[in-house]
C-alpha positions as CSV (number, residue, x, y, z in Angstrom):
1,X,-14.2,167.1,129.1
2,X,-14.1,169.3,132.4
3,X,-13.6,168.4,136.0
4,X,-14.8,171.7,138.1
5,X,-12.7,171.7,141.1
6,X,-13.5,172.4,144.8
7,X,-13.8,176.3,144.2
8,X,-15.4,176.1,140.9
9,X,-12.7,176.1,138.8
10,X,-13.5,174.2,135.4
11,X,-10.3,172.2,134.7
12,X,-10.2,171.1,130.8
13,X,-8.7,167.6,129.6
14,X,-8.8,165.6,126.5
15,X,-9.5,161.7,126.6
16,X,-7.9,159.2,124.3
17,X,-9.8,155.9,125.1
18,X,-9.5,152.4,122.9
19,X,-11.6,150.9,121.0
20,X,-14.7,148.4,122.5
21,X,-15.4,148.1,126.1
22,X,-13.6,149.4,128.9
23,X,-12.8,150.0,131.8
24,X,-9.1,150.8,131.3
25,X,-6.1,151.7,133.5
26,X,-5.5,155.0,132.5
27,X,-2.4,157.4,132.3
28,X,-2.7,160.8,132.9
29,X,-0.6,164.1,132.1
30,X,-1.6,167.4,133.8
31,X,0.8,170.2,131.6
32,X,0.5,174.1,131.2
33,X,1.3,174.1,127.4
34,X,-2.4,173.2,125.7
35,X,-3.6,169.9,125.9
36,X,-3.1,168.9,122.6
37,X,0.6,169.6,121.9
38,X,0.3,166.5,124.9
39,X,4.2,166.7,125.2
40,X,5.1,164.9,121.9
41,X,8.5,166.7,121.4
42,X,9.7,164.6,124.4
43,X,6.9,161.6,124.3
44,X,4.9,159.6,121.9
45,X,1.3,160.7,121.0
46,X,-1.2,159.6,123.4
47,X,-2.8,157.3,120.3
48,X,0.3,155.2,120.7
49,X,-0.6,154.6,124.4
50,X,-4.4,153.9,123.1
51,X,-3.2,151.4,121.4
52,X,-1.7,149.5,123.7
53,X,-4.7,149.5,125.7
54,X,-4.6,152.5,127.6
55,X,-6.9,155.4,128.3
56,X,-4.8,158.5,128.5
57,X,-5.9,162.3,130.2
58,X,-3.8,165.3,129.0
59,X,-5.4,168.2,131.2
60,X,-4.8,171.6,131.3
61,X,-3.6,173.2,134.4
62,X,-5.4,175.8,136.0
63,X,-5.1,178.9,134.4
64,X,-3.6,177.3,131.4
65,X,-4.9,176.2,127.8
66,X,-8.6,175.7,128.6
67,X,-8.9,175.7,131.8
68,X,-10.0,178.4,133.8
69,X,-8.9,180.4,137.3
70,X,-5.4,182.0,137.0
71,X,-2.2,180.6,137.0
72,X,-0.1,180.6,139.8
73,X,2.9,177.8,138.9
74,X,3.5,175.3,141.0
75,X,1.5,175.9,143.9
76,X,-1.6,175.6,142.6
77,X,-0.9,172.1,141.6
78,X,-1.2,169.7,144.9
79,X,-5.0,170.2,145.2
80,X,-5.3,169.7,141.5
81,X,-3.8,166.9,140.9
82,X,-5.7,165.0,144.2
83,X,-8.8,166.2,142.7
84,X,-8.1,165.4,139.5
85,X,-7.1,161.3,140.1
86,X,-10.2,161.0,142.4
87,X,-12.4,162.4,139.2
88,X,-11.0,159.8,137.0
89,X,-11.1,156.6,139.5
90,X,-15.0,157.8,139.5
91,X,-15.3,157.7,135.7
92,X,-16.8,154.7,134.1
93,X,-14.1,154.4,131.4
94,X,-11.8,153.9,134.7
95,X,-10.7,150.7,136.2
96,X,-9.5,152.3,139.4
97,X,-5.7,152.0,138.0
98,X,-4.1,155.6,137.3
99,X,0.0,156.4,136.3
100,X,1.3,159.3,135.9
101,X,3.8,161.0,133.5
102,X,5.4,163.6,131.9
103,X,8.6,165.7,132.5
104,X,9.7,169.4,133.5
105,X,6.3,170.9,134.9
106,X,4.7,167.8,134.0
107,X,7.0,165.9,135.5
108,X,6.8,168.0,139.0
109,X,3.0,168.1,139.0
110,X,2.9,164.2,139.6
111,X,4.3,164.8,142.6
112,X,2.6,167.2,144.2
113,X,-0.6,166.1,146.1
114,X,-2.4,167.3,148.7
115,X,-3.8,164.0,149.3
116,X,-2.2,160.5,150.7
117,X,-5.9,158.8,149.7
118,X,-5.9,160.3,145.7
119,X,-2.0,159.0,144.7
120,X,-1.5,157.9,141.3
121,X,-0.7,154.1,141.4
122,X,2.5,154.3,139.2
123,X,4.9,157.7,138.7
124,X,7.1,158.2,135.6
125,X,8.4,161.7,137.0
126,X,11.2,162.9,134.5
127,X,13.4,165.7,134.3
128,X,12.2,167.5,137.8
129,X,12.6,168.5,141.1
130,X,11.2,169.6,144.4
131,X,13.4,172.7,144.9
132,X,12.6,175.7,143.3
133,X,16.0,177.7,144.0
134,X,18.1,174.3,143.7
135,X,16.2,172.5,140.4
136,X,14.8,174.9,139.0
137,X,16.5,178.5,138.9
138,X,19.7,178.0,140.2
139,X,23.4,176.5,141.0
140,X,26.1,177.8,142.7
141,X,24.2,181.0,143.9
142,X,24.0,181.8,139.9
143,X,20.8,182.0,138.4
144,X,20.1,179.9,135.5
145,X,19.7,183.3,133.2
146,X,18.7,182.3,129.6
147,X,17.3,179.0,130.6
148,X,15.1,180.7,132.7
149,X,14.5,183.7,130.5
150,X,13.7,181.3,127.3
151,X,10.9,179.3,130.1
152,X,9.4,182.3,132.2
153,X,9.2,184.3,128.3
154,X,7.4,181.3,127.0
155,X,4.9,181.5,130.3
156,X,4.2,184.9,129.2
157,X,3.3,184.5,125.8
158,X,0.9,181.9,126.5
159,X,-0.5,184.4,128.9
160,X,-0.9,187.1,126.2
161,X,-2.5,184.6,124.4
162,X,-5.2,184.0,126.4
163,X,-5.9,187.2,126.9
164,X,-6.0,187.8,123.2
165,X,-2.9,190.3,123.7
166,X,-1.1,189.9,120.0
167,X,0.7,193.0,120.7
168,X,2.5,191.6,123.5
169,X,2.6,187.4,122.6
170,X,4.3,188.9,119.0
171,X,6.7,191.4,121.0
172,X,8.1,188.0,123.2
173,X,8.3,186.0,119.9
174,X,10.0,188.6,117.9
175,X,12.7,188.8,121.0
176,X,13.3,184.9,121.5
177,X,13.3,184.4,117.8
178,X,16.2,187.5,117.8
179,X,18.1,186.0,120.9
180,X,17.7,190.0,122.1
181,X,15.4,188.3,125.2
182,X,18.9,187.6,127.0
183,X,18.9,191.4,127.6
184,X,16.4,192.3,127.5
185,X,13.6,189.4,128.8
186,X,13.1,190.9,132.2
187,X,11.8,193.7,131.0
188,X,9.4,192.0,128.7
189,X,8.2,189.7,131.6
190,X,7.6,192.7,133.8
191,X,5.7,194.3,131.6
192,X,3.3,191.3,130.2
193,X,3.6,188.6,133.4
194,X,4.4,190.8,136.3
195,X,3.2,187.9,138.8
196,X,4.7,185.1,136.9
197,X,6.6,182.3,139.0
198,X,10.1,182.5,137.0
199,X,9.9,186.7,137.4
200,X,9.6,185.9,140.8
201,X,12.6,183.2,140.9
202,X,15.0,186.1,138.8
203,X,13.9,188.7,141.5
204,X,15.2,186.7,144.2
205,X,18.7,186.2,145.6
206,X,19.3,182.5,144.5
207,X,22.4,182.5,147.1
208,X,20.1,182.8,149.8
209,X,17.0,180.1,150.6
210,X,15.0,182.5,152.3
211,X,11.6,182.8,150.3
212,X,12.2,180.3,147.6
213,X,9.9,177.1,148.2
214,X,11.0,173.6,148.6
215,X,7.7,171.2,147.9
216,X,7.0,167.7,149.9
217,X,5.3,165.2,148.2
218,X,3.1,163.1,150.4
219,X,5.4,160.6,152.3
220,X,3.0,157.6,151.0
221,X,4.1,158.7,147.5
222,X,8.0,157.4,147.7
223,X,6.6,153.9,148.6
224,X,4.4,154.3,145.2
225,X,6.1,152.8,142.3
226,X,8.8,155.4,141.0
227,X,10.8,155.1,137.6
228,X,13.0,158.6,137.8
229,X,14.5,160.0,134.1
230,X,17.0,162.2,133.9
231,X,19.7,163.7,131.4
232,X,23.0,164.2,131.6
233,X,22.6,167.7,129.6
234,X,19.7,168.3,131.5
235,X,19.6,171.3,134.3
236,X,16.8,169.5,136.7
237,X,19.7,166.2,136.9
238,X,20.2,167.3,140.6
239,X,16.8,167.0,141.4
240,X,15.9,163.6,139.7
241,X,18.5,162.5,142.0
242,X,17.2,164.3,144.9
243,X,14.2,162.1,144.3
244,X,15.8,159.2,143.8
245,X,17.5,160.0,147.2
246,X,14.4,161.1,148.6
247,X,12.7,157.6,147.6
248,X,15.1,155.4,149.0
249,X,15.7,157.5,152.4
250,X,11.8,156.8,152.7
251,X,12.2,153.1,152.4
252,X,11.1,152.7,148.2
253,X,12.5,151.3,145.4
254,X,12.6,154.1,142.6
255,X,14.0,152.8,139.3
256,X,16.6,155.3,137.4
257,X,17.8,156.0,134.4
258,X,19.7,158.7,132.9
259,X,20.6,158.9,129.4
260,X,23.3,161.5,127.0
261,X,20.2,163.6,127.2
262,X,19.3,167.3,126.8
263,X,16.0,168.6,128.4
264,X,13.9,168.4,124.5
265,X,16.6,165.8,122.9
266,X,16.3,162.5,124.3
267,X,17.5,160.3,121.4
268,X,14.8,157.9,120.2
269,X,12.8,158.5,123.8
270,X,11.3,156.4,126.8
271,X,8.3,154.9,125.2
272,X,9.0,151.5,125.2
273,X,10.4,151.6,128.7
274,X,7.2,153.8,130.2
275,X,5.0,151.0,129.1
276,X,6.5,148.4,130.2
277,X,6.7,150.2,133.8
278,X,3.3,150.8,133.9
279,X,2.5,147.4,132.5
280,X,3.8,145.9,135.3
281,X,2.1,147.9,137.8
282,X,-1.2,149.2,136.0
283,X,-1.9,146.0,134.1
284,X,0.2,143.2,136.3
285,X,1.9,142.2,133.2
286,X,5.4,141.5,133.2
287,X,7.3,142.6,130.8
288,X,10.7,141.4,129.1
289,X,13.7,141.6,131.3
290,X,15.0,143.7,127.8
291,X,12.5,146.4,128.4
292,X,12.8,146.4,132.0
293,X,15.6,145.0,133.8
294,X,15.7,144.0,137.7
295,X,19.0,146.2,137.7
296,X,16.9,149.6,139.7
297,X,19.7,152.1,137.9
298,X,20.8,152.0,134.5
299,X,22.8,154.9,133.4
300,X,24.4,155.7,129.9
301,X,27.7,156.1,129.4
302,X,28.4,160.2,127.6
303,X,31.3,158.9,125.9
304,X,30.0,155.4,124.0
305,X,26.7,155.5,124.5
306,X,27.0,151.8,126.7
307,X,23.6,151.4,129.2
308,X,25.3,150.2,132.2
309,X,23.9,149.3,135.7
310,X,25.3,151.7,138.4
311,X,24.2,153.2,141.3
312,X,24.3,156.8,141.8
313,X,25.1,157.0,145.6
314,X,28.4,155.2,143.7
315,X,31.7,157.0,142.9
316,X,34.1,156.4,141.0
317,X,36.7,158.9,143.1
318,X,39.4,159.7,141.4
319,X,41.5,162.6,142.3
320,X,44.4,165.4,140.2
321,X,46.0,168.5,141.4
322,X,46.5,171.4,139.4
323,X,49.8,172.7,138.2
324,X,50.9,175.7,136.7
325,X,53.8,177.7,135.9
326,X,51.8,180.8,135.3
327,X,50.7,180.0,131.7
328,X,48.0,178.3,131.9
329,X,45.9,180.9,130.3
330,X,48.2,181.9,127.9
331,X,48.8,178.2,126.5
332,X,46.3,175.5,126.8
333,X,48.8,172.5,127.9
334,X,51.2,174.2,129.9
335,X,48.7,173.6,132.9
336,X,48.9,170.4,134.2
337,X,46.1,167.6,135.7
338,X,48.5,165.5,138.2
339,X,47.4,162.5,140.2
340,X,50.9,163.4,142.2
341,X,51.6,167.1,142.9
342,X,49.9,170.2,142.5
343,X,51.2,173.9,142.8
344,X,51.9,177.1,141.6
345,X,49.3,180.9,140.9
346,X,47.5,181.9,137.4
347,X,46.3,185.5,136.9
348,X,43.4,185.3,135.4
349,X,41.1,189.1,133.9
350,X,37.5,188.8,133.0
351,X,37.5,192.0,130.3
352,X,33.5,193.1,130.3
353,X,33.7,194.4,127.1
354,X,34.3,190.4,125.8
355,X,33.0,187.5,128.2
356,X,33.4,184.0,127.6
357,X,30.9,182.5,126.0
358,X,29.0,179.5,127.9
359,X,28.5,176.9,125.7
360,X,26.8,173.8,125.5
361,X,26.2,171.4,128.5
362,X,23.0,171.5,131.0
363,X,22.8,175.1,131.3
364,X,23.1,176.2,127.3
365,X,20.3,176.8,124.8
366,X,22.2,174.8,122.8
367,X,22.2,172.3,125.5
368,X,24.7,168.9,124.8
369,X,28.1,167.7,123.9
370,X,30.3,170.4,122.0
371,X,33.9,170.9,121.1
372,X,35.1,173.9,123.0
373,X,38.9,173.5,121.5
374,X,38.4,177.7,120.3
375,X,37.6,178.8,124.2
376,X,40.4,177.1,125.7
377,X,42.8,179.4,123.2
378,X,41.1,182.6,124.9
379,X,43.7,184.0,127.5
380,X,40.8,184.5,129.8
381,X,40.5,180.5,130.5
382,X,43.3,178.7,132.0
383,X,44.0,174.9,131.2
384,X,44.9,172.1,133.2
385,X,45.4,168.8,131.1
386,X,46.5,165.5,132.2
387,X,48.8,162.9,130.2
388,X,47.4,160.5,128.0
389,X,45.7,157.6,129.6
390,X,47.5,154.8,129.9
391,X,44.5,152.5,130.1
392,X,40.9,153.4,129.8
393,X,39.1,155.4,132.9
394,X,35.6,155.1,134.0
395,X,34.3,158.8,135.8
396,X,30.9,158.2,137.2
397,X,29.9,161.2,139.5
398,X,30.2,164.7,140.3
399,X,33.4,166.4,139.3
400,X,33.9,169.3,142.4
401,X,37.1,171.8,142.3
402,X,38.5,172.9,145.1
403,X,41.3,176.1,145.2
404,X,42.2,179.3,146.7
405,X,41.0,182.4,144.7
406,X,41.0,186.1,145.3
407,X,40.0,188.7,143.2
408,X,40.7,192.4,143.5
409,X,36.8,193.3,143.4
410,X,33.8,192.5,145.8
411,X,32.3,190.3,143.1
412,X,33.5,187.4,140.7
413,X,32.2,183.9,139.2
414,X,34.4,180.8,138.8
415,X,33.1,179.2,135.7
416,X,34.5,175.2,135.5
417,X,34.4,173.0,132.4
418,X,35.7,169.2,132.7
419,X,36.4,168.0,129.2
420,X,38.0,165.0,127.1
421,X,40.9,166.2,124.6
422,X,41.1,163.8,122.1
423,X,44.1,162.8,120.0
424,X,42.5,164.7,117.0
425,X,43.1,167.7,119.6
426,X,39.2,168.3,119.7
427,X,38.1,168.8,122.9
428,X,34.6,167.8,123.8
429,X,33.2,169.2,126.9
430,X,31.7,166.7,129.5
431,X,30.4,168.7,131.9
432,X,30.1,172.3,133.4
433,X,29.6,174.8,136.9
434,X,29.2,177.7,138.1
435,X,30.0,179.5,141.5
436,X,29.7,182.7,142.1
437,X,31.0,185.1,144.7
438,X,30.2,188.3,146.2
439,X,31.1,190.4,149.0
440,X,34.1,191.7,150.8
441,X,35.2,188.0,151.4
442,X,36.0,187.8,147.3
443,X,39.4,190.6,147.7
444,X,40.9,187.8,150.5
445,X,42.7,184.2,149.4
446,X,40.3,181.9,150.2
447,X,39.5,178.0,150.0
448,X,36.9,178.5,147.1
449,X,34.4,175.1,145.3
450,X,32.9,174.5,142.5
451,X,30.6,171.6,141.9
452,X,30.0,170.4,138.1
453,X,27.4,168.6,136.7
454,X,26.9,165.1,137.4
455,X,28.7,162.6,134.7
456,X,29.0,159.0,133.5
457,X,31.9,158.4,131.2
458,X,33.8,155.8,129.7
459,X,37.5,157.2,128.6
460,X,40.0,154.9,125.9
461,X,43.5,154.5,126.6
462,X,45.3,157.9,125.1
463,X,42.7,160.3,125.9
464,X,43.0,163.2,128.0
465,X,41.4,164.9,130.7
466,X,41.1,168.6,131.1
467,X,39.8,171.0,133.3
468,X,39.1,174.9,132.4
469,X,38.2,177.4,134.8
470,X,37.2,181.1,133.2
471,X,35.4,184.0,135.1
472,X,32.3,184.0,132.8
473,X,29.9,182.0,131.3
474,X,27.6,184.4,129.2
475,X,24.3,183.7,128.7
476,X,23.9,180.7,130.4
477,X,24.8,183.2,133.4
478,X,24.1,186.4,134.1
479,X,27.6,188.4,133.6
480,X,29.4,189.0,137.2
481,X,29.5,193.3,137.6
482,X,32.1,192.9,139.7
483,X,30.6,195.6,142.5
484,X,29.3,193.1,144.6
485,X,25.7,193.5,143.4
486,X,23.4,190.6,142.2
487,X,24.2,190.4,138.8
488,X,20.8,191.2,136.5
489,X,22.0,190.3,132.8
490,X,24.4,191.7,129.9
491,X,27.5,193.8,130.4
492,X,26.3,197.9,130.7
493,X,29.1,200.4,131.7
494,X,28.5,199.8,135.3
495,X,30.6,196.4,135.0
496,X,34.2,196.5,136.0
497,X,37.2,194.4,134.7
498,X,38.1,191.9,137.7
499,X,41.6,190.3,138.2
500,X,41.6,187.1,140.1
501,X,44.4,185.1,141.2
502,X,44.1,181.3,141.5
503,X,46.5,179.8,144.2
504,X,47.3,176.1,143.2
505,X,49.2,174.8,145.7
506,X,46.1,172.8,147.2
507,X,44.0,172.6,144.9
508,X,42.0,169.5,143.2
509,X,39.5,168.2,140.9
510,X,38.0,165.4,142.0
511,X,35.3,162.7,141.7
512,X,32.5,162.7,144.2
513,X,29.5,160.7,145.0
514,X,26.7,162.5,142.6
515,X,24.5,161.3,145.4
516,X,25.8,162.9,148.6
517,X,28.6,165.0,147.1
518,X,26.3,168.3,148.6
């Protein structure tokens, strides 16, 4: 079926409807990706919904599967999405009840609306965010380089597709199937998406907000109904909780929940927990206090696996400083976590010719919990580990380190891992940042931050904690040259070997708010 849009546009969507007479409340999906894929790596099929008594809408985007016009990203979407909810409150099969859901695009193009009149009644927004530098591309002035290579490559194929390009859709495959696109994926998108939206994001300076866009749902829309999902392995975390933030500044009551989640892995799903939202507010049904607890923020614990009710704008604010003698690269536990002193310089040399590897976390293509025992041996990473707990620890926040750094180039990166060493002596990594620096400012000692991802974890009695701080963080970032330059990809002969001293006399890891910590 086809709604044709204020300038003509036909906009293509399939219907799932139940069986006998309607009308129904219906839930609606608007994704670039073809209608029928209708997100089931993430969700269930839309049948499932149907047969609970639901009519469900997967449409097209503009410029996308189907539909026609050209696609222009995000947008294109407000006027869309207003014009597409009024269409279905005027179709017969429609009881004048509409949710929304999806996640990533899907999960941003619920919330964008030109409209206060057309809002959907209930939003299941998941795994988004309304800042294109800050949620989508970016953190710590680094952009988010095979992430968004893997995405804005994947746009581009789809776009070759529709124009019935094979040469080009089988070039892209053959390079993501390779892993080659991590060097060579620019050049790919300029040739066969030179307008796309994540070319555009890579072409811009992601230290500097100048020209990247920040959307604003309509203000009625926070007082709508909210249930927020986000991953701890996820890279749009920061803006789910920019939402949530955003929704209670405006005087709503979002629900939350985070889970040990990657972006495509999210461990037996939200099904359940979707329908029973929209139950209640699509079919005034409520459900089990089970499926839906009167507890607005449930987050899962990284460690266990425990659901537990807690509030992001929460903390649980511990503080160490970091010690060193000066080995801290060379072995792993001469560098120490303390809750009571902190001191002492480590040398560190980022060697182009062999970067650290990222691994893992929110920003990896192998996105999740991993043991990273091998790169803490590298004598490019120094180590600071903490004793053995003597009781169990709860971390619930966002891990920030603080220290003086000064490098003998115009350009370095500062590349932070927080992770639990376990008796066994593996070492599974919890969480991961990135800050980069550039600029005459990098050759003088100064105060320097980075800001991890956000974390929930419950630690045992004889654990340890340790923090690793390396100058690289290959592919998940684009490798620092050093020069001072934006950094555009893989190492060429143009990158220089940087020395950078950390001073540790001040310096901390610490436990901020993950709501507020900014």
């Amino acid at each position: 079926m086809k709604l044709i849009a204020a300038d003509g546009v036909a906009l293509h969507a399939r219907l799932w409807q139940p069986d006998g007479r309607g009308p129904w409340p219906v839930l609606l999906m608007r994704q670039p990706y073809g209608s029928r894929i209708a997100s089931t790596v993430t969700y269930a099929h839309p049948r499932w919904y149907v047969a609970q008594g639901y009519a469900v809408v997967v449409q097209d985007v503009r410029g996308r599967g189907d539909s026609g016009g050209a696609f222009a990203g995000f947008r294109q979407e407000p006027a869309d999405t207003a014009s597409t909810i009024a269409w279905l409150r005027s179709q017969s099969w429609c009881n004048g009840r509409v949710g929304t859901y999806g996640f990533s695009y899907q999960g941003l193009s619920q919330l964008l609306n030109t409209s206060g009149e057309h809002l959907p009644d209930a939003l299941v927004p998941a795994m988004a965010g309304v800042d294109e530098r800050l949620h989508w591309a970016s953190e710590g002035g680094c952009h988010w380089w095979a992430l968004s290579l893997a995405w804005g490559l994947q746009l581009a194929a789809q776009r070759c597709r529709r124009a019935h390009d094979q040469v080009g859709w089988q070039a892209i495959r053959a390079s993501l199937a390779s892993g080659a696109f991590v060097t060579e994926g620019l050049d790919l998108m300029r040739r066969w998406d030179p307008d796309g939206m994540v070319l555009g994001w890579l072409d811009r300076d992601p230290a500097d907000p100048v020209g990247w866009l920040v959307h604003e749902p309509p203000q009625a829309l926070w007082q709508k109904p909210l249930l927020l999902i986000g991953g701890w392995h996820d890279p749009h975390l920061r803006g789910v909780l920019d939402l949530w933030r955003r929704a209670v500044a405006a005087g709503g009551h979002p629900l939350l929940r985070i889970g040990a989640w990657s972006h495509l892995n999210w461990q037996g799903g939200i099904d359940r927990l979707q329908l029973a939202f929209f139950d209640r507010h699509l079919r005034m049904r409520e459900p089990p206090e089970a499926l839906l607890s009167p507890q607005p923020s449930w987050l899962q614990d990284l460690e266990q696996g425990l659901w537990l009710p807690r509030l992001p704008g929460q903390g649980s604010g511990q503080s160490w400083g970091l010690r060193s003698g000066g080995l801290a690269a060379v072995d792993p536990l001469e560098g120490e976590l303390s809750s009571t002193a902190a001191g002492g310089t480590v040398t560190l040399v980022h060697d182009p010719w062999r970067p650290l590897p990222g691994r893992g976390g929110h920003l990896g293509l192998d996105a999740g919990a991993v043991d990273r025992a091998d790169l803490d041996q590298r004598c490019d990473v120094a180590c600071f580990t903490s004793a053995p707990l003597q009781a169990p620890l709860e971390l619930l926040g966002q891990p920030q380190v603080g220290l003086i750094a000064q490098a003998d180039q115009p350009g370095f990166d500062l590349c932070a891992a927080l992770s639990l060493l376990r008796p066994d002596g593996q070492v599974s990594q919890l969480s991961t940042g990135v800050a980069r620096h550039r600029g005459a400012a990098c050759e003088a000692p100064q105060q320097r931050c980075i800001e991890l991802q956000p974390l929930f974890a419950q630690l045992r009695r004889g654990d340890r904690l340790r923090l690793s701080i390396a100058l690289a963080a290959w592919p998940q970032i684009a490798v620092n040259p050093g020069d001072g330059t934006l950094p555009r990809g893989a190492v060429n002969t143009g990158h220089r070997e940087i020395t950078v001293e950390l001073g540790l006399d001040q310096a901390s890891l610490s436990i901020q708010p993950m709501v507020g910590a900014n």
